[in-house]
C-alpha positions as CSV (number, residue, x, y, z in Angstrom):
1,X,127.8,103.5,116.6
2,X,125.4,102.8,113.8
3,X,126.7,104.9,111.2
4,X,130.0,104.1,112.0
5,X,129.8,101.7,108.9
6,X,130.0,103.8,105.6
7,X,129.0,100.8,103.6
8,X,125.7,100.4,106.4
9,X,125.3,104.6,106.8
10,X,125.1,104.2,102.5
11,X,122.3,101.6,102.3
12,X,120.2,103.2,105.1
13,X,120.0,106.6,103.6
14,X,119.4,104.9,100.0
15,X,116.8,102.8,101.6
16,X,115.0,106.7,103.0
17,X,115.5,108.4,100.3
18,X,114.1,105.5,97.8
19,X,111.4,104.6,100.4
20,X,110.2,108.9,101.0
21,X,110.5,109.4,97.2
22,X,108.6,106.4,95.6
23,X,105.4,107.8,97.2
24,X,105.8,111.4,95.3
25,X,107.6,109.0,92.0
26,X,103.8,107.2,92.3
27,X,101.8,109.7,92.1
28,X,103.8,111.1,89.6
29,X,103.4,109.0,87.2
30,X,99.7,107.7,88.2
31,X,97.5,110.8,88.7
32,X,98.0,112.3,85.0
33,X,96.1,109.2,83.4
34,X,93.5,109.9,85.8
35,X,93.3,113.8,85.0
36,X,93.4,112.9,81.6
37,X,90.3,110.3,81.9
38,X,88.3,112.6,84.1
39,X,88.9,115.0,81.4
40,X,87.8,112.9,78.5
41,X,84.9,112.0,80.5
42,X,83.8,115.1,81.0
43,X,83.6,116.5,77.3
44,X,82.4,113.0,76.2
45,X,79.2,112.9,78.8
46,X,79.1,116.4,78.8
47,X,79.0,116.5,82.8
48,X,81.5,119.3,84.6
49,X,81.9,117.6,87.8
50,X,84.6,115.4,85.9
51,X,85.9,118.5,83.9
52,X,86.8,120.0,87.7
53,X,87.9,116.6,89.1
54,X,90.3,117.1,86.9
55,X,91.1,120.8,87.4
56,X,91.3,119.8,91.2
57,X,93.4,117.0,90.5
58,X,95.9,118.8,88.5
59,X,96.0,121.5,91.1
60,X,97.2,118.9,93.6
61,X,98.9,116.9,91.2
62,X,101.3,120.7,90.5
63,X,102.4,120.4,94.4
64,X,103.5,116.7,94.3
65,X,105.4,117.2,91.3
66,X,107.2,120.1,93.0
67,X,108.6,118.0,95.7
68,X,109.2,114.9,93.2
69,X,111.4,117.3,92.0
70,X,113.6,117.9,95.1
71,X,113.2,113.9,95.7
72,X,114.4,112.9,92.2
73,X,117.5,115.4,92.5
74,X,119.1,113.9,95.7
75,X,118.6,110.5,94.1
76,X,121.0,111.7,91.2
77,X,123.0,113.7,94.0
78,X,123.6,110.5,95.7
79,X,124.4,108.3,93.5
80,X,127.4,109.9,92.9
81,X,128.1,110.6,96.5
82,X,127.2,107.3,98.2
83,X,128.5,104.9,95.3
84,X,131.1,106.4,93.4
85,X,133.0,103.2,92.0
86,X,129.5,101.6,91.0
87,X,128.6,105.5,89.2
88,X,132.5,105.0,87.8
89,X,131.7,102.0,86.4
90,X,128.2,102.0,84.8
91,X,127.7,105.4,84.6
92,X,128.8,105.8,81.0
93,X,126.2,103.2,79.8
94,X,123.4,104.1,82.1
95,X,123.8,107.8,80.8
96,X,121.7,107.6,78.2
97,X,118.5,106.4,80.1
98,X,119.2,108.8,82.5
99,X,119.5,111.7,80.6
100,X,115.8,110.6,78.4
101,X,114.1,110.4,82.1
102,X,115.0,114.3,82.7
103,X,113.9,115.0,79.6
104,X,110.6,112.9,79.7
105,X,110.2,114.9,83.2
106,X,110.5,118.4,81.4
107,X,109.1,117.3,78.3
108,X,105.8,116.6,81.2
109,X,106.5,119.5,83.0
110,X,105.8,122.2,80.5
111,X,102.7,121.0,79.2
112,X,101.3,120.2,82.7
113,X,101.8,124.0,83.2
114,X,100.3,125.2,80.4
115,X,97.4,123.0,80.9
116,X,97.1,124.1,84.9
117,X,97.1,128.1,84.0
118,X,95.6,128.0,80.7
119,X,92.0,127.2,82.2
120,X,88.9,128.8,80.2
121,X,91.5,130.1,77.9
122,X,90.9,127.3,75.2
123,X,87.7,125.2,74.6
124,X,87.4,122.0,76.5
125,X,88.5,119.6,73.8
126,X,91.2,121.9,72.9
127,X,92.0,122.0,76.2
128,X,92.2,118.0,76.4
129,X,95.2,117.8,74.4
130,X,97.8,119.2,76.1
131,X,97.1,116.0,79.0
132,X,98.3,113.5,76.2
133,X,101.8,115.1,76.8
134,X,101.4,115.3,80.2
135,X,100.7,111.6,80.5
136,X,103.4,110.3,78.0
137,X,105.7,112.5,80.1
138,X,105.1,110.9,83.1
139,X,104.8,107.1,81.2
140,X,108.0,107.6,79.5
141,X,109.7,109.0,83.3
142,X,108.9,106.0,84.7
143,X,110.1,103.7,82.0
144,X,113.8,105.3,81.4
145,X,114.1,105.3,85.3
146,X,112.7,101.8,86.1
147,X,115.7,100.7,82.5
148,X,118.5,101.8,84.7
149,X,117.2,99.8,87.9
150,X,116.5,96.4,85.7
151,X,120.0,96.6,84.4
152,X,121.2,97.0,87.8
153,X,120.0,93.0,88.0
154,X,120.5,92.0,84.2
155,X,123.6,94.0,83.7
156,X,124.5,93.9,79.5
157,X,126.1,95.6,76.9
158,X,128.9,95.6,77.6
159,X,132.6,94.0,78.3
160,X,134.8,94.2,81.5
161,X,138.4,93.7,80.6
162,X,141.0,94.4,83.6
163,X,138.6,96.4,86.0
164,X,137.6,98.7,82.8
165,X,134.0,99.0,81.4
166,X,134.8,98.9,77.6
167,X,132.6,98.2,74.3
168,X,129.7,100.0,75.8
169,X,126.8,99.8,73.5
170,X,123.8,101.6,75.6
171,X,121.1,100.8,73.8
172,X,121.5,97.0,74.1
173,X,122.0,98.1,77.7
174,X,118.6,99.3,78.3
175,X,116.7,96.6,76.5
176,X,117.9,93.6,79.3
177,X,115.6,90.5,80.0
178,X,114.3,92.0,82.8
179,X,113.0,95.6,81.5
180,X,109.5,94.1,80.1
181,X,108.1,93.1,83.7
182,X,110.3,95.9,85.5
183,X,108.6,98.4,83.4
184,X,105.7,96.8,83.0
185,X,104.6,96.0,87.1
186,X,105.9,99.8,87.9
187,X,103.5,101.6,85.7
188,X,100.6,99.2,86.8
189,X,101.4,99.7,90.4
190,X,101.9,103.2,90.0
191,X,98.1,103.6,88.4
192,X,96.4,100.9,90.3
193,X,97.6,103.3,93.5
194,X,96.8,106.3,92.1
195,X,92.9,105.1,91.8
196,X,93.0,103.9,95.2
197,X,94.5,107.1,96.1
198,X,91.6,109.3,94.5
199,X,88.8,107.0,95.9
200,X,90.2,106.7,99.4
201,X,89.8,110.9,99.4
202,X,86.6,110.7,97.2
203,X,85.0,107.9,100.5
204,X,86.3,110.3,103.0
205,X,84.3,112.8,101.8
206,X,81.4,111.2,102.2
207,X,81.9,109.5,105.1
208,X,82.7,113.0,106.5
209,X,78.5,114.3,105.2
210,X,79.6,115.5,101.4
211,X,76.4,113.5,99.4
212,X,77.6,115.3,97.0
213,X,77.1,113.6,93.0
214,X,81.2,114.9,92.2
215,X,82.4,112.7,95.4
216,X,80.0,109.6,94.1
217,X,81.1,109.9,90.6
218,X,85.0,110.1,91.8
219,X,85.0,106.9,93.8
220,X,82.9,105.3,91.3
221,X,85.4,105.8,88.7
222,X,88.7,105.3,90.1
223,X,87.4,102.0,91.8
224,X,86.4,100.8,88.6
225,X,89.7,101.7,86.9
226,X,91.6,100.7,90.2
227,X,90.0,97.0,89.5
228,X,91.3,97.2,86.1
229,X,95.0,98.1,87.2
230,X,94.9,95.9,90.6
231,X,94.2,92.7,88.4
232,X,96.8,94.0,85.8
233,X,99.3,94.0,88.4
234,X,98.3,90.6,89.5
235,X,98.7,89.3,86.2
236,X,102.1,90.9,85.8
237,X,103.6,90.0,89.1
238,X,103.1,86.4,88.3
239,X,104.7,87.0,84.9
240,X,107.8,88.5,87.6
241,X,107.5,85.2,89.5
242,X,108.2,83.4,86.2
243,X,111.1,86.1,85.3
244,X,112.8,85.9,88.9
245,X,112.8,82.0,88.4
246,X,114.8,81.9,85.4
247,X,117.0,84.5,85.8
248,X,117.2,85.4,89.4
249,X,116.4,82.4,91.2
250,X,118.4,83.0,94.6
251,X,116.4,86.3,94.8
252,X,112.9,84.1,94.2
253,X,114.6,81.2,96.7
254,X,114.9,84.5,99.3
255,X,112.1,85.3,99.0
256,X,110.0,82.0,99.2
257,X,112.5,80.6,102.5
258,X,112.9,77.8,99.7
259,X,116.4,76.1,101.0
260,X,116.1,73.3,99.1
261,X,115.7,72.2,95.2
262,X,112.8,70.3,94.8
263,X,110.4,69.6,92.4
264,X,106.5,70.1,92.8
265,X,107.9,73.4,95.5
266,X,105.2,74.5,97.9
267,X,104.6,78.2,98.3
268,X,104.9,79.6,101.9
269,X,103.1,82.6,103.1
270,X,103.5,84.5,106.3
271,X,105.2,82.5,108.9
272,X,108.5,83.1,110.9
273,X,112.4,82.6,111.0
274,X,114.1,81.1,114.5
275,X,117.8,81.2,114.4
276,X,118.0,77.5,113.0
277,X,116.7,78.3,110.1
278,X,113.2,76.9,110.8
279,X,110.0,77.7,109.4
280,X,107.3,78.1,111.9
281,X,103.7,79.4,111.9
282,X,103.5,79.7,107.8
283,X,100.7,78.4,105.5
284,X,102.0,76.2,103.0
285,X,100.5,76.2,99.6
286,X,100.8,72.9,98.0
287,X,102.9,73.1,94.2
288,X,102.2,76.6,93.8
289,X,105.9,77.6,93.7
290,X,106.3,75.5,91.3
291,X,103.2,77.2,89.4
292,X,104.8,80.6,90.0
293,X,108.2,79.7,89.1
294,X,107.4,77.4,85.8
295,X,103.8,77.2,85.2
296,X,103.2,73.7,86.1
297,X,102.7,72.3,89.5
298,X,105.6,70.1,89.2
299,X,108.1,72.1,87.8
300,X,111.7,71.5,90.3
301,X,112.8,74.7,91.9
302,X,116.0,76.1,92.4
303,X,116.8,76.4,96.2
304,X,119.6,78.2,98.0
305,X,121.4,75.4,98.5
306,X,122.9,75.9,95.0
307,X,124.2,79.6,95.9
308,X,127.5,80.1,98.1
309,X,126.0,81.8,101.4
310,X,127.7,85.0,100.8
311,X,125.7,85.5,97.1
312,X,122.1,84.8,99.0
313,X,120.2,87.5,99.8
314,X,118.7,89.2,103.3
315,X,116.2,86.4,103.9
316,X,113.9,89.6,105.3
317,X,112.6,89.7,101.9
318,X,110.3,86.9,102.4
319,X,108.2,89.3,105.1
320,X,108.2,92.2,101.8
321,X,107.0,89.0,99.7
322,X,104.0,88.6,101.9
323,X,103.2,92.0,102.6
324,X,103.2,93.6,99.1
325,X,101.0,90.1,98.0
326,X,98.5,90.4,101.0
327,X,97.8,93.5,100.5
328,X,97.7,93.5,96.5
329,X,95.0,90.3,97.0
330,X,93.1,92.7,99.5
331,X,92.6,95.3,97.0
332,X,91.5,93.4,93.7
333,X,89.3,91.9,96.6
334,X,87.8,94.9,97.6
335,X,88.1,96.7,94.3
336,X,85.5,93.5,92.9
337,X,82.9,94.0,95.9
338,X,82.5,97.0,95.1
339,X,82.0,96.5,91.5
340,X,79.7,93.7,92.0
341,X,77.6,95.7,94.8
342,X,77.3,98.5,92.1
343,X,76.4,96.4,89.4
344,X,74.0,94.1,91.7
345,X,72.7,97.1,94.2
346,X,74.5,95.5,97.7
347,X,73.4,98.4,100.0
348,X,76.5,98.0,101.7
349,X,79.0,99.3,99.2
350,X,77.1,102.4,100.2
351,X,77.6,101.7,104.1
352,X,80.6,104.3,106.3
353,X,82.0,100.8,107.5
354,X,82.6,99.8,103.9
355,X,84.2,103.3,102.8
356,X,86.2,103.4,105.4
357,X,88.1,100.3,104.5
358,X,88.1,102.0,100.6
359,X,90.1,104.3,102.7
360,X,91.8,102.5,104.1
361,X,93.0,101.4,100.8
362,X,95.1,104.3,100.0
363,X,97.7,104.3,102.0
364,X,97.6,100.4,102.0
365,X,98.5,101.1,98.0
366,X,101.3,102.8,99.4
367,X,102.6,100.3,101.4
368,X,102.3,97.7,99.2
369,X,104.3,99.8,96.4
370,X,107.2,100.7,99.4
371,X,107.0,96.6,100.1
372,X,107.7,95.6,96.5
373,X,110.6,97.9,96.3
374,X,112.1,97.1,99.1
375,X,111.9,93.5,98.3
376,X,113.1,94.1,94.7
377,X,116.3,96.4,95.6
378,X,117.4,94.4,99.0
379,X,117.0,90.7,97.1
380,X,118.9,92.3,94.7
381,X,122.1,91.9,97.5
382,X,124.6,91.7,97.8
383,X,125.3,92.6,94.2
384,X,125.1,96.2,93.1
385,X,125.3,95.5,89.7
386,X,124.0,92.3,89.6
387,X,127.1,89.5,89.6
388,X,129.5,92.4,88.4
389,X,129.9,94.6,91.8
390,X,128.6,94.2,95.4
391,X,127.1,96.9,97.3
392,X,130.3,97.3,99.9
393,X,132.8,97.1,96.4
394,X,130.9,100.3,95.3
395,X,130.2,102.3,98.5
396,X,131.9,105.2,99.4
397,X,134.4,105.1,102.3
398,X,133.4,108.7,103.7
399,X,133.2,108.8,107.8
400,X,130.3,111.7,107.0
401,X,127.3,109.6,105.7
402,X,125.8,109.4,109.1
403,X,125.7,113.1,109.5
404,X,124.1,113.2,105.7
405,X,121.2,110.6,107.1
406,X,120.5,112.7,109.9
407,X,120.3,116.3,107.9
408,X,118.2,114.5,105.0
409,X,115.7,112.7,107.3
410,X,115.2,116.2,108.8
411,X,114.8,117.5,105.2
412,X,112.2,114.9,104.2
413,X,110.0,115.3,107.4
414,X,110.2,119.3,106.5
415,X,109.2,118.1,102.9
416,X,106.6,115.4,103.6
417,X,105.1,117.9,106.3
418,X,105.1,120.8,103.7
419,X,103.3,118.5,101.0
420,X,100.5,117.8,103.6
421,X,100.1,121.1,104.6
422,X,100.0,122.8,101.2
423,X,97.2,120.4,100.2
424,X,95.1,120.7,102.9
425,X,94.9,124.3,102.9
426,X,94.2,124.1,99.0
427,X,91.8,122.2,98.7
428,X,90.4,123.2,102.6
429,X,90.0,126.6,101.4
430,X,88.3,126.1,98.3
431,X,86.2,123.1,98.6
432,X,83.9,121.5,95.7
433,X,81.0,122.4,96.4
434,X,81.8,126.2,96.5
435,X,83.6,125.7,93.4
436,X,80.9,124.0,91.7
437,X,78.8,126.5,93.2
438,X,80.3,129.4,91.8
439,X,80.6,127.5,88.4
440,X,76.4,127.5,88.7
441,X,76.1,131.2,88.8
442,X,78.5,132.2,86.4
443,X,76.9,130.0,83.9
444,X,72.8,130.7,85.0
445,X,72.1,127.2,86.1
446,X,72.9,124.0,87.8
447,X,75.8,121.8,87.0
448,X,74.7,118.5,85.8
């Protein structure tokens, strides 16, 4: 049966549980920077439509976090279960960056409450400052979490002498050669996403007949700042490229079907695999390996033919590759249309056909962000800890990891169902307009 493999059951409900929680870790650690702009923006231009985006946004933003929660818990939950010997191993050095993530998640938590039920209690700049916190939280979350998974592939810090993890120093640890772009491509992601995100709902809205100036000024604003973050990311992931190349270079071979060392490598996108080993079907870039790898077109490139077949990854990765860069390209694409039309009046940044594909947008983000993880954690095999401990040497050897898929699939679609439903009925029941609306009376006038 398929789970009759513990070692296969292990990897497929870390691959769900990763894959279902990454979209709640996202917006987790995107949306506060965008509460806190709309925020700012609204006491700087004096305009409350961006005061209640971000009221609305935080509302949302409160349900997310609840289920991130849940998500992030069975992630520590089975980390112990489902690798034991790798959590016997590393756990005493990855401790510390563990522990600082919880506390970076609290340390959010609290002032992202106050700041959600404290509303016309302070004065709006007042009120501004408890979203620094709330931001820094959620910064800092991602960057302790995102340390533990770039010493998973630049293990340091430490000595191994007869099976035993000894001279542990955890703060060299955390600072390994691949924590800068790690870090650095996961927060950009995570924001460039989040604007998509808030302007694929702002376009929906008025595709669906809202003309409302709030929806306008939404999109406007998070397509701008999605722009920013989508060329960010572009700069970053070839700065990952360059990374990958000198010190993972089987994982960058994978990932580019490059089989051979060469110099002056071509870079292959799309295509397909036949049992030989063939490439078929894919568009060959001329040197521009070699320009990812090393920076000059002809730089030589290591190939898998310098790796012993069992230490090269699940050649699948390539198909991540290609996704996660396709779609990236599509989005600074579309993020600079749209800036351009703004700035040069194209009437058709205004068009349904052209929001739609704004929507469309979103949950592209999303895929792109579940592409680039998956490629990162399966290139990563078969090590565990990268060159230290495969994934089968750390597994657990439990005969019940199927039944643990089966009852935490059902608890995700409970919890992914639950999320949906929630916010629809929020924000369903209590629409903008009415809001602003009621906003009007109380203050004797129109909003701005």
């Amino acid at each position: 049966m398929l789970f009759d493999d513990p070692v296969f059951a292990s990897r497929l409900l870390t691959l769900l549980t990763l894959s279902f929680h990454i979209i709640y870790a996202t917006i987790g650690v995107g949306v506060p920077l965008f509460i806190m702009i709309a925020h700012w923006l609204g006491i700087k231009k004096n305009d409350y439509h961006y005061i209640m985006m971000a009221k609305r946004w935080a509302r949302g933003y409160l349900v997310t976090v609840a289920v991130g929660v849940v998500t992030g818990t069975i992630i520590g939950l089975q980390l112990s279960l489902l690798w034991p010997n790798f959590m016997e191993l590393a756990g005493n050095i990855i401790a510390l960056p563990l522990f600082m993530e919880v506390f970076a998640f609290f340390f959010e938590a609290i002032f992202l409450g106050i700041y959600s039920y404290t509303w016309d209690r302070f004065d709006q700049r007042k009120h501004f400052l408890l979203l620094i916190p709330v931001a820094i939280g959620a910064g800092c979350s991602a960057l302790f979490i995102t340390i533990v998974n770039s010493f998973m592939n630049a293990p340091q810090g430490f000595d191994i002498i007869d099976g035993q993890l000894v001279n542990a120093n955890p703060l060299l640890a955390m600072f390994t050669a691949a924590m800068p772009t790690k870090v650095s491509h996961v927060l950009a992601t995570a924001y460039m996403t989040a604007a998509f995100m808030l302007a694929a709902i702002a376009a929906y809205k008025l595709i669906k007949g809202s003309n409302h100036a709030y929806h306008k000024k939404a999109l406007h604003m998070t397509m701008k700042i999605g722009l920013i973050f989508s060329i960010a990311t572009a700069i970053i992931g070839d700065l990952s490229g360059k990374y990958l190349a000198e010190y993972q270079p089987e994982k960058l071979a994978a990932a580019e079907w490059h089989f051979e060392t060469e110099e002056g490598a071509p870079l292959l996108m799309y295509g397909i695999l036949d049992e030989n080993q063939e490439v078929k079907y894919a568009i060959e870039i001329p040197f521009a390996l070699s320009i990812l790898a090393h920076g000059y077109p002809t730089a030589e490139v290591i190939g898998l033919d310098q790796f012993p077949e069992e230490e090269t990854p699940p050649l699948i990765i390539h198909y991540f590759f290609d996704l996660m860069v396709t779609i990236g390209g599509f989005m600074v694409g579309l993020a600079l249309v749209y800036w351009l039309g703004m700035k040069l009046a194209w009437s058709f940044v205004k068009a349904n056909w052209f929001r739609w594909i704004i929507v469309l947008g979103g949950p592209l983000s999303f895929l792109a962000i579940e592409a680039g993880w998956w490629m990162a954690e399966v290139g990563r095999q078969p090590w565990i800890l990268r060159g230290i401990m495969t994934v089968e040497q750390a597994a657990t050897s439990s005969d019940y990891v199927g039944l643990m898929f089966i009852l935490f699939a059902a608890l995700y679609l409970v919890l992914g169902i639950g999320t949906i439903v929630v916010l629809r009925r929020i924000f369903k029941n209590n629409p903008v307009e009415a809001e602003l609306k009621r906003y009007e009376v109380k203050q004797g006038g129109e909003t701005k």
